[in-house]
N, C-alpha and C positions, 0 to 999 in steps of 0.2 A: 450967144447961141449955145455954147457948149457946155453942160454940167451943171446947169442952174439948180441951185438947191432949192431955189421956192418952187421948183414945180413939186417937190415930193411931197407941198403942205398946201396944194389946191385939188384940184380936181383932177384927177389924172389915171393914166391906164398905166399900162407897160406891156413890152413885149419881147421876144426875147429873138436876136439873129445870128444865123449862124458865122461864124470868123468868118469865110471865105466870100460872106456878103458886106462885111463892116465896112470897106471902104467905101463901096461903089454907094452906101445906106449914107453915112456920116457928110459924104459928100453932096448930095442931095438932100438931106436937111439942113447943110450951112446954104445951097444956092439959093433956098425955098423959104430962107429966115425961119425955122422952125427951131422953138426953144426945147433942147431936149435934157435929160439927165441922163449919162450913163454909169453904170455901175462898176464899178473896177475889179471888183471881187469875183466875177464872172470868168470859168477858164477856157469854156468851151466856145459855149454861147456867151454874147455880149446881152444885159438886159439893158434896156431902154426906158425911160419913163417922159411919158410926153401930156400937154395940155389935153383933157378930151375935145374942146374946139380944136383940135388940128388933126384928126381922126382924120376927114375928109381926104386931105391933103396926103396924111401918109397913107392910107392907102392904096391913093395914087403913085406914089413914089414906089411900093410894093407893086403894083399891078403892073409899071410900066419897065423894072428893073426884073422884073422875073425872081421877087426876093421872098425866100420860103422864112412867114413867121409864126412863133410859135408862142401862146400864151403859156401859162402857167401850169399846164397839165403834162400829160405823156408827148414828146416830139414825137413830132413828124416827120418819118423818114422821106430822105430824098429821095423819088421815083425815077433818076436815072442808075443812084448808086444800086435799090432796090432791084431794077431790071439787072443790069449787070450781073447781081449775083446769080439771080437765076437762071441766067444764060450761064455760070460757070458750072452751075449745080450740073445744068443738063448737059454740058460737056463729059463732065467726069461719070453721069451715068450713062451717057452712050460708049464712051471708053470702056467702061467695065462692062455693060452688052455686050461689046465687040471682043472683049480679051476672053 
């Protein structure tokens, strides 16, 4: 299941998960037999390369783990860390209203 290098000479996507999702992801592609390749060079983000026949599947695995993924473009910030901040933003400007 893990690191197959013939996926990166068939047909294939990739996509890239954040660390704090890898396990709960890795685990649910070894339950699901899904053959995937990852990348080791990756320090943030893990990239992934998988068959596009198994698209289906991991999406599901995505939809059903709550797992934010990101292709090859600009990430996507995480919409709780996002809230947060600007609940701290408007903290510090009602504090300085107040003072």
């Amino acid at each position: 299941m893990s690191n197959k290098t013939e996926i990166l000479t068939q047909n294939n996507f990739k996509l890239y998960i954040e660390f704090k999702d890898n396990i709960i992801f890795e685990n649910e592609l070894i339950n699901k037999n899904i053959d995937y390749y990852r990348d080791e060079k990756s320090i943030i983000n893990f990239r992934y390369f998988f068959l596009s026949k198994d698209s289906e599947l991991i999406d599901l695995i995505l939809k059903t783990n709550n797992i934010v993924a990101n292709i090859e473009s600009l990430p996507i910030p995480e919409f709780n860390q996002t809230k947060k901040i600007q609940l701290i933003y408007l903290k510090v400007a009602i504090g300085i209203i107040i003072i």
